[in-house]
C-alpha positions in Angstrom: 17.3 -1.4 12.5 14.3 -1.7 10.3 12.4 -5.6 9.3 12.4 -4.1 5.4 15.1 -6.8 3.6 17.1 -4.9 1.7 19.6 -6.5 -0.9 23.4 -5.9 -1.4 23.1 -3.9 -4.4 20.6 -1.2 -2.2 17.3 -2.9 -3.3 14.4 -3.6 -1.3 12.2 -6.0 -1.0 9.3 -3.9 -0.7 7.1 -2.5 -4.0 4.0 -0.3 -3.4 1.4 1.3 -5.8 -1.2 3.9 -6.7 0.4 5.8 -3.7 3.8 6.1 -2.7 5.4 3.5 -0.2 5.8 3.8 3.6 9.1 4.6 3.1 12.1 5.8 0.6 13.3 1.9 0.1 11.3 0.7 -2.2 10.4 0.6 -6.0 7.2 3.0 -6.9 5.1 2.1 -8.8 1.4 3.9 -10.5 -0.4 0.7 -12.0 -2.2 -2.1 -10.6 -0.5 -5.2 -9.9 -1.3 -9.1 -10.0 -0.2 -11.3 -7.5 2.5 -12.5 -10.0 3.9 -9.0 -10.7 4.2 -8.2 -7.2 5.7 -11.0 -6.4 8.0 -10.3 -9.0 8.5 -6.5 -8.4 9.1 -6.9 -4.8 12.0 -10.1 -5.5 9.1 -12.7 -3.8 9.1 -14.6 -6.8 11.8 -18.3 -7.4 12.8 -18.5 -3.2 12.4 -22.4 -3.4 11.9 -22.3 0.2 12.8 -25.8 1.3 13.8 -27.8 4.6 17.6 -28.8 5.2 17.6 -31.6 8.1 20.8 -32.7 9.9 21.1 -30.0 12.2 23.7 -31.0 14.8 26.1 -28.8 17.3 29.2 -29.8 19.0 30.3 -30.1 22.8 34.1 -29.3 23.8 34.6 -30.8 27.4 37.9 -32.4 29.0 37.0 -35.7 27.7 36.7 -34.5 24.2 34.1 -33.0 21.5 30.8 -34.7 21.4 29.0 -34.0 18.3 24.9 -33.6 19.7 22.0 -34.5 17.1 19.1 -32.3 16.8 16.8 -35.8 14.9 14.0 -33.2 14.6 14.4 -30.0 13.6 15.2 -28.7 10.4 16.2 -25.4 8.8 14.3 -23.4 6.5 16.0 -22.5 3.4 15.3 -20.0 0.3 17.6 -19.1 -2.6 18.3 -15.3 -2.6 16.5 -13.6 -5.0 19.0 -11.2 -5.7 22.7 -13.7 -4.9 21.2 -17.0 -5.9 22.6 -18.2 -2.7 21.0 -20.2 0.0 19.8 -18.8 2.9 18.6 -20.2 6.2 15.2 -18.4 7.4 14.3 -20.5 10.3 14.1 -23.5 12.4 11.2 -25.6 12.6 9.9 -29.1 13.6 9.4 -32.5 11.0 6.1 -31.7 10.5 6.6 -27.9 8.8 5.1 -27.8 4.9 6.8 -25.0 3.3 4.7 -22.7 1.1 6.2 -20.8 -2.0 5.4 -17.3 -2.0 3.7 -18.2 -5.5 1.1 -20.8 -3.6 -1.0 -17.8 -2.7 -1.0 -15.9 -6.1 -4.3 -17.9 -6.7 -6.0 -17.1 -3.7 -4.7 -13.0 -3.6 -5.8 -12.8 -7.0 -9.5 -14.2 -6.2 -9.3 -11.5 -3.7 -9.1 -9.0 -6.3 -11.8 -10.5 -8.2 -14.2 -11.0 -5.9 -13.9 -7.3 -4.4 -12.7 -5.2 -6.8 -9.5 -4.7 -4.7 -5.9 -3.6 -6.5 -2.8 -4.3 -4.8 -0.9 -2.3 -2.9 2.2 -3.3 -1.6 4.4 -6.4 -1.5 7.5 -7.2 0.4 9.6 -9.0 3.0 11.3 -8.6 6.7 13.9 -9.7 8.7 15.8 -10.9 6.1 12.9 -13.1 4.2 11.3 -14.9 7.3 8.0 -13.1 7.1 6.9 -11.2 3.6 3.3 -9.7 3.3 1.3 -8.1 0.7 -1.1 -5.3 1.1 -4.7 -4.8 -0.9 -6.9 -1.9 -1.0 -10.5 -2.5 -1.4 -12.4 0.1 -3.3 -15.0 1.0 -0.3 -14.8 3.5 2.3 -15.9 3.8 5.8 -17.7 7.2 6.2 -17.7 8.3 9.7 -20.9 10.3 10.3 -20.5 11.7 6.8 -17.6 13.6 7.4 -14.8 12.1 7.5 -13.7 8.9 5.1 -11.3 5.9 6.1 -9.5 3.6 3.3 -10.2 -0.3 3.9 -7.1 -2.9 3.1 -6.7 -6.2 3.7 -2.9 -7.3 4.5 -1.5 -10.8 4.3 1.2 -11.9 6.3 3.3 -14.9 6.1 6.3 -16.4 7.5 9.0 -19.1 6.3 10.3 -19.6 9.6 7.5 -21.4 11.8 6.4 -18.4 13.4 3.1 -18.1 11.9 0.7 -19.3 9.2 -0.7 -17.3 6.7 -2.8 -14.6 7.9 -5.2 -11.6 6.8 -5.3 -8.5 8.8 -8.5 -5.9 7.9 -6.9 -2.8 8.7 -8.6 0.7 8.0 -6.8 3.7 7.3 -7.8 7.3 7.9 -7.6 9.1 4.5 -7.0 13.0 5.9 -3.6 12.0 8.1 -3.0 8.4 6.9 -3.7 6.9 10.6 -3.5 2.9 10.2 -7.2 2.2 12.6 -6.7 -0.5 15.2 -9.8 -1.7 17.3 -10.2 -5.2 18.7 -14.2 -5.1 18.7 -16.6 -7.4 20.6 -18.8 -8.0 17.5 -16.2 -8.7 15.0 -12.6 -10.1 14.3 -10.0 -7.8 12.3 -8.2 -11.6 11.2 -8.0 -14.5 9.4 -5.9 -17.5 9.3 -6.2 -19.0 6.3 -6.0 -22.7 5.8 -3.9 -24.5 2.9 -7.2 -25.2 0.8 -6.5 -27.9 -2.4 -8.6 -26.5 -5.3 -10.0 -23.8 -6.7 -13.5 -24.2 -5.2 -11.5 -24.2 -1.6 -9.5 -21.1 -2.3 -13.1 -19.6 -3.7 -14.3 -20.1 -0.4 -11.3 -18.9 1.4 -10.9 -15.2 -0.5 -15.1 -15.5 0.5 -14.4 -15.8 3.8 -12.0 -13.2 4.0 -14.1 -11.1 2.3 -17.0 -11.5 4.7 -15.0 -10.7 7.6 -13.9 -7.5 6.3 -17.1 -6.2 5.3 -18.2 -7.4 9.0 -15.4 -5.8 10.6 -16.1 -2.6 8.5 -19.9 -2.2 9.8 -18.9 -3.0 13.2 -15.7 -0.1 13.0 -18.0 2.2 11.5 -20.5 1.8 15.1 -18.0 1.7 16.9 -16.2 5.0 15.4 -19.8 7.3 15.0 -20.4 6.0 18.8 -16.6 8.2 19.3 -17.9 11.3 16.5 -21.3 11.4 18.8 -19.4 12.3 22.2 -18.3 15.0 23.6 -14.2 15.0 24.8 -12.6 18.2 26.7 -8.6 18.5 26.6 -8.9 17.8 30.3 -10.0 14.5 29.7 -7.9 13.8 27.0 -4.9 14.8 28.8 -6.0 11.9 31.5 -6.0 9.9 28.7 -2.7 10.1 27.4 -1.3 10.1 30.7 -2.6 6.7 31.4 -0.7 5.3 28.4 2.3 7.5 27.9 3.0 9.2 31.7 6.1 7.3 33.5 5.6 4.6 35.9 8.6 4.2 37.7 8.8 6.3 41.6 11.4 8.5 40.5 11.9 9.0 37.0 14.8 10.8 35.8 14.6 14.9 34.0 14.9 12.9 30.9 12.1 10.7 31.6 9.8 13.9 32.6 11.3 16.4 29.6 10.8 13.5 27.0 7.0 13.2 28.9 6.7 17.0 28.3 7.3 17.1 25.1 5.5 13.9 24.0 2.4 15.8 25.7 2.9 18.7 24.1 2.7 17.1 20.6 -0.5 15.5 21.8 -2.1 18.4 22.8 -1.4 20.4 19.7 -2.8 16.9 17.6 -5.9 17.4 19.6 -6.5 20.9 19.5 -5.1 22.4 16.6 -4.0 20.0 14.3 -5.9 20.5 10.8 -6.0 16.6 10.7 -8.9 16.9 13.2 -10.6 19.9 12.1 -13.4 18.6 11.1 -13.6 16.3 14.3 -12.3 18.8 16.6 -13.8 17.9 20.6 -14.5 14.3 19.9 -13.7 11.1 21.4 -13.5 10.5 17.9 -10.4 13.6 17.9 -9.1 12.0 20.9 -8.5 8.4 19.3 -7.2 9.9 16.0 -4.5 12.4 17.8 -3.3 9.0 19.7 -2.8 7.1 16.8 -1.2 10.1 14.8 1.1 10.4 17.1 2.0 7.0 17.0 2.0 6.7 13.7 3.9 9.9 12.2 5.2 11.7 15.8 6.6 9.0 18.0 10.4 9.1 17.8 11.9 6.7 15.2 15.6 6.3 14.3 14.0 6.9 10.2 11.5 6.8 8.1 11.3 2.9 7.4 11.8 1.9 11.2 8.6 4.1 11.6 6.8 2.3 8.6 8.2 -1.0 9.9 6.4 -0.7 13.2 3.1 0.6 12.1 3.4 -2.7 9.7 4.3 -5.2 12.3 4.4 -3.5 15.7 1.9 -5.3 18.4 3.1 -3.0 20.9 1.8 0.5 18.7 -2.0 -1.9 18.4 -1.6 -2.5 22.0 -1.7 1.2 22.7 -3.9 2.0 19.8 -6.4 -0.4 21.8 -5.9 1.2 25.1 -6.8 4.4 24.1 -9.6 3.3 22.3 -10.5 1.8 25.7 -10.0 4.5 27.7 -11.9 7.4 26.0 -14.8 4.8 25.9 -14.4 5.1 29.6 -13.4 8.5 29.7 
């Protein structure tokens, strides 16, 4: 099952704009949005997220039921959007803050300000625990002058003590909608942001931000025309893909091998023939982008929001994104 919340009256927590969203769940829309109006579009907005203590359990055992206190830990509470009902998210220790979706309105829309960015999507998973918003910023990457890569920023947050709140620079390949993941030497792809008191702090925070993306852009765009520049054979790439995708156990079974096949098969046709890399076609460049298509729009999914889910949250899809992008380095 998919992270996207969805309601009980078959709305989702999920609102995208200027292009249409990852998946069919969510409410399209063709303007710009605020902070606020994203908030509000994608049911972010009034949660009251809040800490309920007194968590306890109970014991049965031959001498009786022994109630056993939990002094510190605490839920994490919001109030549906939709029900009005309350809702546990989490559990977390004495010292968790909880921060309203609202608290980073400010900040996201300094963001916008500072950079020109519009927002472009806005929602929650798993049931409220973790809800992010997406911004695009109006500069491309151009990769050797031929072919042109969107830059977002996406902030992620969670209400259940996973994680603070967090910016992700993520770059995404215009022609076939690849989401770009590279952990470089030279530059980070994230920021934890810190819970700033006024607005010179938050200033400085979207500044921040800002300067690591523009960082993380230069050092992509080296890193990518260093892939464009080199040479790649479908011998090569094959070895590639074999070292990430080819099965590992002694004996695997005719499924193992036939679902191997086929996932090769796909590969090879992303790489050679695929009008996604025409312009690219023999690259290590080609190579990188036919991985990441693939697991991006070709990997096997149960539907379309699972697949948008895992390109969204997935560590296991950038795990492999960065192993090929290590490999054919190598290769």
């Amino acid at each position: 099952m998919h992270g996207l919340e969805v309601h009980a009256d078959g709305t989702a927590s999920f609102v995208s704009a200027r292009q249409d969203a990852w998946h069919e769940l969510g409410t399209v829309t063709r303007d710009v949005l605020t902070a606020e109006e994203a908030l509000e579009k994608a049911y972010l907005s009034g949660w009251n997220v809040r800490k309920v203590g007194g968590i306890h359990a109970y014991e049965m055992t031959p001498d009786g039921v022994t109630k056993i206190e939990s002094e510190n830990e605490y839920f994490t509470v919001r109030t549906n959007p939709k029900t009005r009902m309350a809702e546990r998210l989490g559990t977390v220790g004495a010292l968790y803050h909880p921060v309203q979706n609202e608290e980073h309105c400010e900040l996201l829309n300094l963001l916008v300000e500072e950079s020109g960015a519009h927002f472009e999507t806005a929602g929650s998973l798993h049931g409220g625990k973790r809800v992010f918003v997406t911004m695009k910023l109006p500069e491309q990457i151009k990769i050797a002058e031929v072919d042109n890569l969107d830059l977002y920023i996406a902030g992620f947050n969670s209400h259940d003590g996973s994680s603070g709140f967090r910016f992700n620079i993520s770059p995404t390949r215009v022609v076939c909608a690849n989401t770009q993941q590279m952990a470089l030497d030279d530059a980070v792809s994230h920021y934890t942001v810190r819970h700033t008191a006024g607005a010179m702090g938050k200033i400085a925070e979207a500044r921040q931000t800002l300067n690591i993306a523009w960082e993380y852009a230069e050092a992509f765009e080296r890193e990518a025309e260093r892939l464009i520049n080199e040479t790649l054979t479908l011998g090569m790439f094959e070895k590639v893909c074999d070292a990430i995708w080819a099965p590992r156990e002694p004996n695997p079974s005719t499924r193992t091998l036939n679902n191997h096949a086929r996932r090769m098969n796909t590969l090879r046709h992303l790489f050679e023939t695929a009008d996604t890399q025409a312009i690219i076609r023999g690259t290590k460049w080609a190579g990188f982008q036919a991985a990441g298509e693939y697991l991006d729009h070709f990997a096997p999914a149960t539907d379309t929001a699972t697949r948008a889910h895992r390109i969204l949250t997935s560590s296991r899809v950038a795990q492999m994104k960065q192993q090929a992008y290590e490999l054919l380095l190598a290769a």
